[in-house]
N, C-alpha and C positions, 0 to 999 in steps of 0.2 A: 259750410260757413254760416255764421249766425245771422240775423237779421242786423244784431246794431253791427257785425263788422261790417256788413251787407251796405248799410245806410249810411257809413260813413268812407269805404272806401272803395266805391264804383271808381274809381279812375284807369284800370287798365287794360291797353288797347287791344288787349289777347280777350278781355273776358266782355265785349264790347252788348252781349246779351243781358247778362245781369246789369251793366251800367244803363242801361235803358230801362232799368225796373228800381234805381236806385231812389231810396225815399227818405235819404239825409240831405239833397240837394232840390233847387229850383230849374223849373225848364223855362222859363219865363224871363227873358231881357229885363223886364218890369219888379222892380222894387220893393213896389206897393201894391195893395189892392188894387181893384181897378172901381174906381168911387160911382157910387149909384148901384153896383152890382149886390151888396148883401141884400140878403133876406130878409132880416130884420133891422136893420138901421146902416144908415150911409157913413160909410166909412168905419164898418166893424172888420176887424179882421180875423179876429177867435172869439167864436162864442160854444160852452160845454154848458150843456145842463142836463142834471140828475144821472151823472153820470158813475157809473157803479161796476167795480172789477172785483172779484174773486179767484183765489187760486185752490182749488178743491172747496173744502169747507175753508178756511179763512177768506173770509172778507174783508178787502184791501181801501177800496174804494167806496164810499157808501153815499150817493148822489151827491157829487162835485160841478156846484155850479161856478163858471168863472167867465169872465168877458173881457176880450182887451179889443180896444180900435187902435184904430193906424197910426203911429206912433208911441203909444204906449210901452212902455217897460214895466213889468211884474214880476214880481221877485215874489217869490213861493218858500216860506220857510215852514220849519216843522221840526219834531224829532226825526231820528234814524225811524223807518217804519211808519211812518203815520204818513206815506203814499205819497210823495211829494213825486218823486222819478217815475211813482207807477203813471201817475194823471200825465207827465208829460209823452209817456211813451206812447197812452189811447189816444191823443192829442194827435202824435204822427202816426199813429194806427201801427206802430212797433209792436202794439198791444191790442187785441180785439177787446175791448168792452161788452160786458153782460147787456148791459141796457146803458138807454141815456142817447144822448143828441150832438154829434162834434159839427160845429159848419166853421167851412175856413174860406175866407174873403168870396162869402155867401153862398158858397157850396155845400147843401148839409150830406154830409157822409152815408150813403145810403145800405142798412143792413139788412138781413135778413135772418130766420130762425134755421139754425141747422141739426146734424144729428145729435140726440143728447139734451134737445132744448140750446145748445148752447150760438151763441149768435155769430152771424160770417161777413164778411163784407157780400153786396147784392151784386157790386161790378165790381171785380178784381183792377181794371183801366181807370175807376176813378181813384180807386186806391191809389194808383200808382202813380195818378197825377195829384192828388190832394198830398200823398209824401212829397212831391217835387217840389211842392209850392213852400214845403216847413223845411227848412235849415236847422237839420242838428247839429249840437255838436259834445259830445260825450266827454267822460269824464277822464277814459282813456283810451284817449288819441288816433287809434286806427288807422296808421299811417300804413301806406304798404311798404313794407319792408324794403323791396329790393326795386326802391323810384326814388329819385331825387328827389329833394322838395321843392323843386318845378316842374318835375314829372307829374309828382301827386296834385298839384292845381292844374294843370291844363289839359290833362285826359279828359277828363269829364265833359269840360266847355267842347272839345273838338269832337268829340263821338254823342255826345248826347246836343248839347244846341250847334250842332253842326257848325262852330266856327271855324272862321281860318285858323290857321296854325299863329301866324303871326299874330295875328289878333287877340287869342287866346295868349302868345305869351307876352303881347306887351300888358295885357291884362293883369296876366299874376304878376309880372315885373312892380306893376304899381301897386298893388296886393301886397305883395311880399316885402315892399318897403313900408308901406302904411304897418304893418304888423312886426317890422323892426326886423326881418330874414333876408335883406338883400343879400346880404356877403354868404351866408345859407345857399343857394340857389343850386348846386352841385352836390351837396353833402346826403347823406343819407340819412333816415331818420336815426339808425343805431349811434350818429355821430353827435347827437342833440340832444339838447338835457330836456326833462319835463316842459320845464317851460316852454320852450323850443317847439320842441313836436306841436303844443296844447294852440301855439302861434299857428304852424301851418296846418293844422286841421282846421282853426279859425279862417285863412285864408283860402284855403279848399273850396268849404262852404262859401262863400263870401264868392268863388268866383262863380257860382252857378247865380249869382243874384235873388238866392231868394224872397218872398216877399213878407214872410215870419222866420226869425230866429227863434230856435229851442234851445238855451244850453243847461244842462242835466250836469248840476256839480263842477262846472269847467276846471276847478283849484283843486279838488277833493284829494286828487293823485299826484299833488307836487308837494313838493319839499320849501318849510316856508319861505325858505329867498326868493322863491319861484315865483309864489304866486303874484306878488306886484307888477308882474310885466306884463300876466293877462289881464290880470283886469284894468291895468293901464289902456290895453287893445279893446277891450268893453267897454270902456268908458269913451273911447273913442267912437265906437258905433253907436252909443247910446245920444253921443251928441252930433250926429250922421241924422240921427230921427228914425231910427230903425225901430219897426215893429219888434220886441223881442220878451220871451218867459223865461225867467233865468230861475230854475232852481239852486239855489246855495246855503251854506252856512256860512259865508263872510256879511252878518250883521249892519256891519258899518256900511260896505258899500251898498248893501242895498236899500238902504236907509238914503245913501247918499244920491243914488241914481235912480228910483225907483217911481213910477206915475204912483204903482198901488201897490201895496207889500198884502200877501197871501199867507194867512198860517191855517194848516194844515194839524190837525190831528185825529188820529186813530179814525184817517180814512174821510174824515167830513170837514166842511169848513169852519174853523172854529172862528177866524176874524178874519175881517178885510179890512181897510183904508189907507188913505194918505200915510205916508211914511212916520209924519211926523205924530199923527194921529197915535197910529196902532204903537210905535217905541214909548212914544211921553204917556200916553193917558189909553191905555191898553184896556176894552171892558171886561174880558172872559179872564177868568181867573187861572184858567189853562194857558193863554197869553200870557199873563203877567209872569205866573211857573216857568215858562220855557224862556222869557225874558232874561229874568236873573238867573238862570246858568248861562246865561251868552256871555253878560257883562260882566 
């Protein structure tokens, strides 16, 4: 099994060892950071700098510096290519990073050189807790196949934060309404359309509480009637005050919900600011290029 299936679909109570290593959910009841705890300033909850990934000789990554505090939403655009999903994946350590610095609600990720020159995680344990603490949520869906979609939300909370059972399901109950799946709650993923599934993967993550969301393209894989109903469910966590990095190519919304809009190309940061900033009065002329094929 791959790692992103790995990170998104620890929920089953047969595989109860890998759900305890799952690093698409939170172990943490706690929402937020815990304030006074960063290392570099109160109330940060992702900070990346110079951070640089390679796949053989192609260089993906070429020092990606980025920062969001606790409630922040950054929206990360870019072309196909120009690293957008790779930063979010060294982000939840999906992806080991060459060099560079990840610290999540003041925990700097601690690595080491291995064979090859090439770099490892130093603790495997904090790895496993620094994924617990990021909420991904992928671009396709990961549901387990043969779980209900209340199966697939409350494994995780009962084997990994040890809840009651009831607890756990009146949890997704209110989940699963909030994200528009109550009459869902029996059906299988195979029974639900894109959007559908793209909902309870959302509520999945969302019951382990984490205290950063990651979503990597959440729309990319639906069909367009589809996509209005996630990001209807994003737009809803975004005014929840949720810590969250959304990579996409939906323009508008991210314009529309965003603290700071990211663009990305060929690996480096080519602009940052305010939404309104970076869409209206764009400096880099690679900005303004990737603009007007949006619009």
């Amino acid at each position: 099994m791959s790692d992103e299936m790995f990170a998104s679909d620890a929920v089953a109570g047969s595989v109860l060892k890998r759900v305890a290593h799952y690093p698409g959910v939170g172990s943490s009841p706690e929402s937020f950071c815990p304030i006074g705890q960063a290392a570099s300033g109160v109330g940060r909850a992702v900070a990346v700098r110079g951070l640089t990934k390679s796949y053989g000789d192609v260089p993906v990554l070429k020092g990606i510096d980025l920062t969001a505090n606790q409630g922040d939403v950054i929206s990360i655009i870019g072309a196909s290519g120009s690293g957008k999903s790779t930063a979010l994946r060294c982000i939840n350590l999906l992806e080991t990073p060459d060099a560079g610095e990840i610290e999540i609600c003041g925990e700097v990720v601690r690595m080491r050189s291995g064979s090859h020159g090439r770099n490892g995680p130093a603790d495997r344990h904090q790895i496993e807790r620094i994924r617990r603490t990021a909420g991904m949520v992928f671009q396709s869906f990961n549901l387990w196949s043969h779980f209900t979609v209340l199966q697939n939300v409350i494994e995780a909370p009962i084997h990994v934060l040890q809840k009651p059972r009831k607890e756990a399901i009146d949890h997704a109950l209110h989940l699963l309404e909030k994200v528009g799946l109550s009459d869902k709650l029996n059906h299988y993923p195979s029974r639900l359309s894109g959007g559908q599934q793209q909902r309870a993967a959302i509520a999945r993550t969302l019951a382990m509480q984490p205290k950063v969301m990651l979503f990597d393209e959440p729309t990319s894989a639906l069909d367009p009637e589809l996509v209005g109903e996630v990001l209807r469910v994003i737009r809803g966590l975004v005014e929840e005050g949720r810590t969250m990095l959304l990579v996409t190519h939906e323009m508008r919304f991210a314009r529309e919900v965003s603290d700071k809009v990211v663009f990305l190309h060929q690996g480096r940061v080519e602009e940052e600011g305010a939404p309104d900033q970076l869409f209206n009065q764009p400096v880099s002329d690679q900005t303004r290029k990737f603009l007007r094929q949006q619009f």
